[in-house]
N, C-alpha and C positions, 0 to 999 in steps of 0.2 A: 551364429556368431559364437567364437571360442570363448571360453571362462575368462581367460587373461583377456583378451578385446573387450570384452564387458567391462572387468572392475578397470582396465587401463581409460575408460569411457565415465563408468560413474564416479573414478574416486581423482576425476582430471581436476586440478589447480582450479579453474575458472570454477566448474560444479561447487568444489569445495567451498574457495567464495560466498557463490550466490547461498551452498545452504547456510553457512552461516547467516548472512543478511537475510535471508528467510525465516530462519530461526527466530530471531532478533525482533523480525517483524509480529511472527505473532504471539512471541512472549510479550511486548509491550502490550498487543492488543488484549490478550487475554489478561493480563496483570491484573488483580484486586483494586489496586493503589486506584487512586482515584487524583492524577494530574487536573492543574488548570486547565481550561479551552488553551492559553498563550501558551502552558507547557505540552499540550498534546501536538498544538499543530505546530510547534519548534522542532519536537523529535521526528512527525512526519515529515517537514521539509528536508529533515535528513536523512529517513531512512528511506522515500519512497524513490529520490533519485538516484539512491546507490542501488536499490533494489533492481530498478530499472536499466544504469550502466551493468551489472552484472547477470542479467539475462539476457543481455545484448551478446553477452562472453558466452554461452554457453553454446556445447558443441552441436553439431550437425549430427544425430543418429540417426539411425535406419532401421524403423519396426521390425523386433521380432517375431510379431503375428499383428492378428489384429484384437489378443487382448488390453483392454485398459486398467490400469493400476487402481488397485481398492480405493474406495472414499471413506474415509474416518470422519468427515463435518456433517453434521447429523443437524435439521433442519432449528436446531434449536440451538446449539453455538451458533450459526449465522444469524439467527434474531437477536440472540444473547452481544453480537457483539455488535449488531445495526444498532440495537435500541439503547445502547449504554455510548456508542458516538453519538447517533442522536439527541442523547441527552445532553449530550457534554457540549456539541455546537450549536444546540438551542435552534432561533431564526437563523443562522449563519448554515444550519446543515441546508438547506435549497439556496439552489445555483441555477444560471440558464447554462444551459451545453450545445453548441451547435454541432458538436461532433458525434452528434447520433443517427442515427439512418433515418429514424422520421423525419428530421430537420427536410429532408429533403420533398414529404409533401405538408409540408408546415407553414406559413408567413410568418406564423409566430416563432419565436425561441421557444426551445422544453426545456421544461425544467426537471434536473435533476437532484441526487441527494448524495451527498458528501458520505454518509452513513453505510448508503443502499451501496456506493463504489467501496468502500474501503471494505463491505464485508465478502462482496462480488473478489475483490483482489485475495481476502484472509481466506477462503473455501478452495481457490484452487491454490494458495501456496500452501497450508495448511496440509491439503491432502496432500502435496510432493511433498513438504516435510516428515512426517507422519511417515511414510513408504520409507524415509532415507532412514530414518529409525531405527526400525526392525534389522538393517541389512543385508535383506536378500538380494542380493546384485540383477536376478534378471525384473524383479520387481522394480528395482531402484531406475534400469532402466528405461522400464515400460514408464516411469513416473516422470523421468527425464524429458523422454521425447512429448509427452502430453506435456507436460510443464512448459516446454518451450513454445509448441505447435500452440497451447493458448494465450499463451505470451501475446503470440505475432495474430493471432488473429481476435482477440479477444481483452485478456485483463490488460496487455500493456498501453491500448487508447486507456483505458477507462485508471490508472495510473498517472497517466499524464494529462487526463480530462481534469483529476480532483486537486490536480497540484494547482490549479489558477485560481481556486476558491480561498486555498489554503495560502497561499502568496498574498494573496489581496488582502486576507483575512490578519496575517502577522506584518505587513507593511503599515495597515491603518493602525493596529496595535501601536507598531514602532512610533508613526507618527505622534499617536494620541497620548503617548509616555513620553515624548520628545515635547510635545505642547505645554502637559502637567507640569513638566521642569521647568519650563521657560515662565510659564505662571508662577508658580513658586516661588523662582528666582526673583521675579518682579515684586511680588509681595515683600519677598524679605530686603530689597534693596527698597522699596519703598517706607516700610519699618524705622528703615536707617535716619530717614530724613524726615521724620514726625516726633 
């Protein structure tokens, strides 16, 4: 593949996109800051579906060989960022999943971990971001097609596996902040007439 074929490939609109939202993604994860559980999984509801509509975007390539693009997430950022989720969703990180392959010799639900997916998701965008970095184009490439090729068979269930924990998790939220107000309100309309 020609030089121009390449960067007209890595540095196409949709790419550009998703690296931002990639970016985005694991600068929140890595951040210092220390968000509520309701501010953590607020900003996941939003970035993991964009994340997701924009890997849907990304182009069809055609391997250059059969190298794979370096890995920068060294077994200790993925602990570093499992065990600082974990911390943060307490009981709320286990979920049941039925969209796992054991499910299928299982009766039971498995259960999974909110923590264990979202650091599974940050290792392989992590390493495509990482690659788009440096900008070596046939690199950026190589990082491209694996990025997507895990997408579709790999991080993209497990993205759309942790959003029903996380939905459920910022609905009861909503709910239980919608309850406190309506008690409050009663209290202080009760106030009124003692």
């Amino acid at each position: 593949m020609e030089r121009d074929d390449i960067s007209q490939i890595v540095y196409d609109k949709n790419v550009i996109d998703f690296v931002a939202v990639a970016a985005e993604f694991c600068h929140f994860l890595e951040n210092e800051a220390e968000p509520t559980r309701s501010e953590w999984v607020d900003r996941m509801l939003k970035l993991l579906p964009l994340l997701y509509v924009k890997a849907l975007l990304l182009p069809v390539t055609e391997e250059l060989n059969d190298e794979f693009p370096p890995t920068f997430v060294r077994e200790e950022d993925y602990a570093r960022v499992a065990s600082r989720i974990a911390e943060l969703m307490g009981e709320e990180d286990t979920y049941l999943d039925v969209f796992v392959e054991e499910m299928k010799y299982s009766e039971r639900p498995i259960s999974a971990f909110v923590s264990e997916n979202m650091a599974d998701l940050y290792q392989d965008i992590r390493n495509f971001v990482s690659v788009y970095q440096f900008e070596l184009k046939e690199q950026m490439l190589y990082a491209l097609t694996t990025c997507r090729e895990t997408f579709y068979l790999y991080w993209g269930q497990k993205l759309v596996n942790v959003l029903r924990p996380l939905h459920t998790l910022k609905c009861r939220d909503e709910e239980s902040s919608i309850e406190n107000d309506n008690d409050i309100e009663n209290i202080n309309r009760e106030e009124l007439w003692d």
